[in-house]
C-alpha positions as CSV (number, residue, x, y, z in Angstrom):
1,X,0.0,0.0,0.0
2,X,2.0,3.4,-1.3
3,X,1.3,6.1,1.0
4,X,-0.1,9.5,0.3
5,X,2.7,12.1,-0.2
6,X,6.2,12.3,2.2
7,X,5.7,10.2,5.0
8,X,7.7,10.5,7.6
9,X,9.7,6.8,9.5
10,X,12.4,7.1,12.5
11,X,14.1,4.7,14.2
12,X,16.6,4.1,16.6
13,X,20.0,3.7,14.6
14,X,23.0,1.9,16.6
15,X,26.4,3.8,16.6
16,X,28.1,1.4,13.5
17,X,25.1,1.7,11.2
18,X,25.0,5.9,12.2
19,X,28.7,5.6,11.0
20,X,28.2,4.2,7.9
21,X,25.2,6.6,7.1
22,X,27.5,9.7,7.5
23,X,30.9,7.9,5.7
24,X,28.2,8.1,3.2
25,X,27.0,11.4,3.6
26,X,27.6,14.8,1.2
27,X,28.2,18.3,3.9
28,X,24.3,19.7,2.0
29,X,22.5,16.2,3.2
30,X,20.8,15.2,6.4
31,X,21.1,11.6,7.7
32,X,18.0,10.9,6.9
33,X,18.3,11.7,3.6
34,X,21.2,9.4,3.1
35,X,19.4,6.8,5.3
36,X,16.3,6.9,2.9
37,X,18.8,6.8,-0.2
38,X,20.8,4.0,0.9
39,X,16.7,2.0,1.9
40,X,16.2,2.7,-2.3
41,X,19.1,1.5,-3.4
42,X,19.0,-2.0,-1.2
43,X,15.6,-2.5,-2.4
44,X,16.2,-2.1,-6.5
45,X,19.3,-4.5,-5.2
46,X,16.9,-6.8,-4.4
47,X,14.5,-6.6,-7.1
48,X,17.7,-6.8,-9.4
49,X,18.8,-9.7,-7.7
50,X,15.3,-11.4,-7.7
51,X,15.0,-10.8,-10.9
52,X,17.9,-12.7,-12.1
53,X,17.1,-16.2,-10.2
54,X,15.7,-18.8,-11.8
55,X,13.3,-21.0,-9.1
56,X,10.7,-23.4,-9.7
57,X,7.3,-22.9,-8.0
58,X,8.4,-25.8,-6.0
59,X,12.0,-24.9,-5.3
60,X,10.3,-21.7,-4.2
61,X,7.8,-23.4,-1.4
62,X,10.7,-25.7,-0.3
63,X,12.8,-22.8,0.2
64,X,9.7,-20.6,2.0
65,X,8.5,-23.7,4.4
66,X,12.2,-24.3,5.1
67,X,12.9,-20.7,6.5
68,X,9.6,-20.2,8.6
69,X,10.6,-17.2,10.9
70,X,14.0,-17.5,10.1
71,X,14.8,-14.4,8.9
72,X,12.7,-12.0,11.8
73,X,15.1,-14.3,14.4
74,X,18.5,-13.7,13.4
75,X,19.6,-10.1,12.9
76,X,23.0,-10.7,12.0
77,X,23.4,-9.6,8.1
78,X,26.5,-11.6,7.5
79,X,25.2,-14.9,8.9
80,X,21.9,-14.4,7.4
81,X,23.7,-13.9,4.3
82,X,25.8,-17.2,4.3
83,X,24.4,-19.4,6.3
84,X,20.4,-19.5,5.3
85,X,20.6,-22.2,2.9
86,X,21.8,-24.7,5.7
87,X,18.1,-24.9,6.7
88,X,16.5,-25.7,3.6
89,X,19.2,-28.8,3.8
90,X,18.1,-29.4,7.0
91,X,14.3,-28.9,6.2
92,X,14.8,-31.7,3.4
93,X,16.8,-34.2,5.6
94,X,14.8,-34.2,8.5
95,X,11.2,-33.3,6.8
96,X,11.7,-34.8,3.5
97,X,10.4,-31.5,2.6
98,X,11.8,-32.2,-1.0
99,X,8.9,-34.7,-1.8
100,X,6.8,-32.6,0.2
101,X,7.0,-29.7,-2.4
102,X,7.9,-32.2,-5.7
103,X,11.3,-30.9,-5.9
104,X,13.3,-34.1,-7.6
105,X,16.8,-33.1,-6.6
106,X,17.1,-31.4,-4.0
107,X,21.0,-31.6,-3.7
108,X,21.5,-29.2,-6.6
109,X,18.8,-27.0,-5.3
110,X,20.9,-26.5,-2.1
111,X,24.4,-26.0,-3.9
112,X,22.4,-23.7,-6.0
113,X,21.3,-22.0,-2.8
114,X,25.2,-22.1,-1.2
115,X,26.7,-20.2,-4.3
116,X,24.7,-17.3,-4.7
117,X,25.9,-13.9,-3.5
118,X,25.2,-12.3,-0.5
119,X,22.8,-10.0,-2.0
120,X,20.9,-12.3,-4.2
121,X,20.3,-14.7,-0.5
122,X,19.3,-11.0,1.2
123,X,17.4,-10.7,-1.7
124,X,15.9,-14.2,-1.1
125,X,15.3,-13.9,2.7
126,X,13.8,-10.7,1.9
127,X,11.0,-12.2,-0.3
128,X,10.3,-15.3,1.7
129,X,9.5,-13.1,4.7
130,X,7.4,-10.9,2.6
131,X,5.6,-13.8,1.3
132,X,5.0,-15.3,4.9
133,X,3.7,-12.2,5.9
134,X,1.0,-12.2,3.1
135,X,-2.6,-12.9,4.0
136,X,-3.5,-16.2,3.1
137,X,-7.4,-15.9,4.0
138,X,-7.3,-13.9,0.4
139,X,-7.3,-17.0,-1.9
140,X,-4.6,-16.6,-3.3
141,X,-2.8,-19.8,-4.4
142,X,0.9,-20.2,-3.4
143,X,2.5,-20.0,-7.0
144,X,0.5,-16.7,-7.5
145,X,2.0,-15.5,-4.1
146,X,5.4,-17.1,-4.7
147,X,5.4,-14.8,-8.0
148,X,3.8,-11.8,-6.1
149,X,6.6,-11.8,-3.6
150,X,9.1,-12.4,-6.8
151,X,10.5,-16.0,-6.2
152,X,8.8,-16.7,-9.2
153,X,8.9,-15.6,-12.4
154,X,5.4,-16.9,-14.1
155,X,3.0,-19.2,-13.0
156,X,3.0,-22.8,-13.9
157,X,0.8,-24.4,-15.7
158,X,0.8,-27.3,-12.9
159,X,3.0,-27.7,-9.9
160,X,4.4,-31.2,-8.4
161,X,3.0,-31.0,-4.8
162,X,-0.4,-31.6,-3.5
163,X,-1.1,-30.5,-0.1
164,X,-4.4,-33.0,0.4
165,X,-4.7,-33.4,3.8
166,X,-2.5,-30.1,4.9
167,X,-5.7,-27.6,5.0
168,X,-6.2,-28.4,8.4
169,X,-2.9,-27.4,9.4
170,X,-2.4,-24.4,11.8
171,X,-2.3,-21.3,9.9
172,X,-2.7,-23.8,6.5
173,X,-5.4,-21.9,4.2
174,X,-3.3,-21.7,0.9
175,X,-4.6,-23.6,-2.4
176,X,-2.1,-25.4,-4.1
């Protein structure tokens, strides 16, 4: 939802992160200025970067079931930026998640996952939260949120899960 004209957002900003803002910062600007700048550029970064993957609709559920919360409990950039992908292995191993959401090989799925760049897993982690945050009472089906949110590029014509028997799960009202 865009709001209407120059709305105005503070928060509290920690020491480093103050730093960086005015290392970054021409004498003519206020922080916030800078601050808002800097929020622009890391979200075209991420559009960019989501743009450029190349998921399945069910390499794209996999990875969204697999990181439940994850993102909101770790704050640490750097780990969330390398070390996501270990619980979508994990997910598959203990869940067999992988025949969960149809994905055949889920091995190269999580080397894919390992190899990309710190911003294309930020841009990742950034989606998958969106998407989790979406409201599923809507009726929406999860390839048209997974391509809402941008893990996807199209819809497929069919997808190889079938969650018969998962409506009644808690919080459970997608359509496949």
């Amino acid at each position: 939802m865009a709001g209407i004209g120059n709305e105005r957002v503070t928060f509290r900003c920690p020491p480093d992160l103050l730093d960086a803002i005015r290392e970054r910062r021409r004498a003519e600007e206020a922080d916030g200025e800078v601050a808002r700048r800097d929020v622009e550029r890391y979200y075209a970064t991420l559009s960019a970067e989501l743009a450029r993957l190349n998921l399945s609709a069910e390499e794209a559920a996999l990875i969204c079931d697999s990181l439940n919360g994850f993102a909101s409990r770790e704050t640490d950039p750097d780990l969330l930026s390398r070390a996501w992908w270990i619980n979508v292995e994990d997910h598959v191993r203990i869940n067999d998640a992988d025949r969960k959401w149809g994905v055949e090989k889920p091995a190269v799925l999580v080397a894919k996952l390992r190899a990309l760049s710190p911003g294309a897993s930020m841009a990742i982690l950034d989606a998958v939260e969106r998407w989790w945050m979406r409201d599923r009472a809507t009726g929406e089906t999860i390839p048209e949120s997974l391509l809402a949110v941008g893990l996807i590029r199209a819809l497929p014509e069919s997808v190889a899960w079938e969650l018969d028997g998962m409506e009644d799960a808690e919080g459970e009202e997608w359509k496949a």
